[in-house]
C-alpha positions as MATLAB code, in Angstrom:
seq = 'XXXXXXXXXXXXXXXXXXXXXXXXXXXXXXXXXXXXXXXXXXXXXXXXXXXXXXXXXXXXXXXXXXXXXXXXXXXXXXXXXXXXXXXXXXXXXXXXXXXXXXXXXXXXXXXXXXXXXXXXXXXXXXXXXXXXXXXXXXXXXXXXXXXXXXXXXXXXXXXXXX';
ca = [
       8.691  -29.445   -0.523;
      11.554  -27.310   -1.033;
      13.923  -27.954   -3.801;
      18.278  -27.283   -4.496;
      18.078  -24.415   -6.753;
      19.211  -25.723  -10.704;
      22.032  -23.623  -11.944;
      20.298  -23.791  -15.561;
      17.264  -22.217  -13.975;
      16.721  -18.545  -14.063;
      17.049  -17.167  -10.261;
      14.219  -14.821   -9.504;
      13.304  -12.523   -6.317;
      10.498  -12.471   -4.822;
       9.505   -9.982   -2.258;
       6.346   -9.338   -0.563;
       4.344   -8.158    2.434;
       0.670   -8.028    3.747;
      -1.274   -5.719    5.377;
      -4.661   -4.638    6.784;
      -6.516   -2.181    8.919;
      -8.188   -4.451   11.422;
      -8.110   -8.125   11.683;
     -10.913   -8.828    9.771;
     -10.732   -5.596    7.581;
      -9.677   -3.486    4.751;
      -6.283   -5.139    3.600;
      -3.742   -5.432    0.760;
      -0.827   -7.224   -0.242;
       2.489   -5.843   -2.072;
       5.145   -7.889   -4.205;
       7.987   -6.984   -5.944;
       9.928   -9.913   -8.674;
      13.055   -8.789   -9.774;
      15.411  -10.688  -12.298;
      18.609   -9.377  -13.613;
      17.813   -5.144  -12.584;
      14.250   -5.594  -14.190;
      11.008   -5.704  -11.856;
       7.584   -5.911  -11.735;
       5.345   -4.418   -8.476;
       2.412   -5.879   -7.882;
      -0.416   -4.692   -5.386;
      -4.307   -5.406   -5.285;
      -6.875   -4.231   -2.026;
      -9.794   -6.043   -0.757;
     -12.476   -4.370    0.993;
     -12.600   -6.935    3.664;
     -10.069   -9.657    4.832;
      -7.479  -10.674    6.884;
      -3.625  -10.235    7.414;
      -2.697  -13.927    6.508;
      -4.788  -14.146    3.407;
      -2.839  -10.940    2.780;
       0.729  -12.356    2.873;
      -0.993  -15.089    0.820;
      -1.606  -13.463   -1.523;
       1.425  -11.235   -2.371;
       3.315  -14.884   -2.364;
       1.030  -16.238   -4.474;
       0.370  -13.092   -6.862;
       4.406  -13.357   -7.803;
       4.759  -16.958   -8.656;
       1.619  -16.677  -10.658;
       3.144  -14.335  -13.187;
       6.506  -16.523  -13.688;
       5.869  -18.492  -16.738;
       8.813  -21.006  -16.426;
      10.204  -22.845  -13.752;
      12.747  -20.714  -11.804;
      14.614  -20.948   -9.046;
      12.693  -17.813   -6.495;
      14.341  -16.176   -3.512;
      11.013  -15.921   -1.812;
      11.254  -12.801    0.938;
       8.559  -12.258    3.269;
       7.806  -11.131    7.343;
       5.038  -13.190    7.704;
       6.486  -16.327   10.324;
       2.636  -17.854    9.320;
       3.884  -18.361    5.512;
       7.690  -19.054    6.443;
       6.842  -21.026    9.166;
       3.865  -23.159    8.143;
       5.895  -24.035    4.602;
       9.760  -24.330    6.414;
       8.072  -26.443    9.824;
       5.820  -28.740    7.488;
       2.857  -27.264    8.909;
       1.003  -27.050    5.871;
       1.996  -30.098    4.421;
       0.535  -31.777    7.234;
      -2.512  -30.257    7.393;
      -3.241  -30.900    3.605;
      -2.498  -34.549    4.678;
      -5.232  -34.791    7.183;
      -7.731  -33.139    4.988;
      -7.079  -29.778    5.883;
      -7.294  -30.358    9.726;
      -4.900  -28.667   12.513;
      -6.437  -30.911   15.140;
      -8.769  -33.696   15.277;
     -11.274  -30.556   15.874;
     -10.150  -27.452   14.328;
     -10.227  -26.666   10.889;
      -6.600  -25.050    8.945;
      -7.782  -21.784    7.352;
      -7.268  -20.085    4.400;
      -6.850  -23.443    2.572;
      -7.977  -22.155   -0.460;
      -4.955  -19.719   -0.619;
      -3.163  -22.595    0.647;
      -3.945  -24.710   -2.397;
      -2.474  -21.858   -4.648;
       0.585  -21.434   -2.995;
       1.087  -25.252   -3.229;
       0.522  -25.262   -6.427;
       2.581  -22.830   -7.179;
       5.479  -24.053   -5.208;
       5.252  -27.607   -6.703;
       6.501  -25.848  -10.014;
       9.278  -23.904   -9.270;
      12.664  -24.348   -6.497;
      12.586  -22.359   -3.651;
      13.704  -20.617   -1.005;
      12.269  -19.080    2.226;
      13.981  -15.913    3.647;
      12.549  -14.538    6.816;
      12.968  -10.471    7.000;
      11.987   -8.596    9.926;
       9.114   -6.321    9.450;
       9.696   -2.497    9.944;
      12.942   -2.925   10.502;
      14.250   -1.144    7.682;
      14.619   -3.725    5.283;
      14.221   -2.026    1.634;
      12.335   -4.182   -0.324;
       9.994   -5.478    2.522;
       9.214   -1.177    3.663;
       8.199   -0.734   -0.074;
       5.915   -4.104   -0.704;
       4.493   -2.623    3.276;
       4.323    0.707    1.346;
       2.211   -0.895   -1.779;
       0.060   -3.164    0.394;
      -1.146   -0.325    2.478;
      -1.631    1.970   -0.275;
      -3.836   -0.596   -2.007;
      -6.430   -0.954    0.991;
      -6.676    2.802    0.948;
      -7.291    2.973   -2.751;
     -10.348    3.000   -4.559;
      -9.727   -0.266   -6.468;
     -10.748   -2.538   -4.137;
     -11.799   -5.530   -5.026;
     -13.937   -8.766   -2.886;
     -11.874  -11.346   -1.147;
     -13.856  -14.364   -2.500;
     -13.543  -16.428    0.169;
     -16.469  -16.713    2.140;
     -15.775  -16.548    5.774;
     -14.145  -13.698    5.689;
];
């Protein structure tokens, strides 16, 4: 669950966005971490995925390179991550074994595991920015994601349903 921020922590930010051309399809993710006017811009493509796993991914891909415990601004446009962390959503469907409903199945719970994970070790915050709407740092992590599904590096998603 969230945590108050510890004024003896280091306050990072953490911006990111996901993207992909078609819904299963070519995707990336983008993420920018910046502490005191130093950053570090991530990106990787996938041949074939989704748009969720995408914002996963640039969430997770940031808090994995913060070796401490920090406070982290986390930034995103993606109402599935805010929402699904902010509403308990995910929290509850981790209780019931990774169920929605009695019948349907939560996805992407392997990228939810992660992001738990990661989460559990740092305090955090959830900002909501509106996508395309001009918002620097969320047009640039838009910028990298899309540029990394038209790259050549592209890499497997290794989830397989996908």
């Amino acid at each position: 669950m969230i945590k108050i921020f510890d004024p003896a922590l280091k306050t990072v930010d953490l911006y990111t966005d996901g993207a992909c051309s078609g819904n299963p399809g070519p995707g990336g993710y983008g993420a920018i971490l910046k502490f005191k006017g130093k950053e570090l811009v991530l990106s990787q493509g996938y041949r074939q995925t989704t748009n969720n796993r995408m914002e996963l991914l640039a969430v997770i891909s940031g808090l994995s390179r913060l070796k401490e415990t920090c406070n982290v601004n986390i930034y995103s446009d993606s109402k599935y991550v805010i929402d699904a962390i902010e509403k308990g959503w995910v929290y509850g469907w981790k209780a019931k074994n990774w169920m929605r409903t009695k019948t349907e199945k939560a996805q992407n719970v392997d990228l939810w595991e992660k992001l738990l994970n990661l989460l559990d070790k740092h305090n955090f915050e959830l900002h909501w920015v509106k996508g395309h709407a001009g918002h620097p740092e969320n047009e640039r992590c838009d910028r990298l994601a899309v540029s990394a599904y038209n790259g050549d590096n592209l890499i497997d998603d290794v989830r397989g349903d996908v």
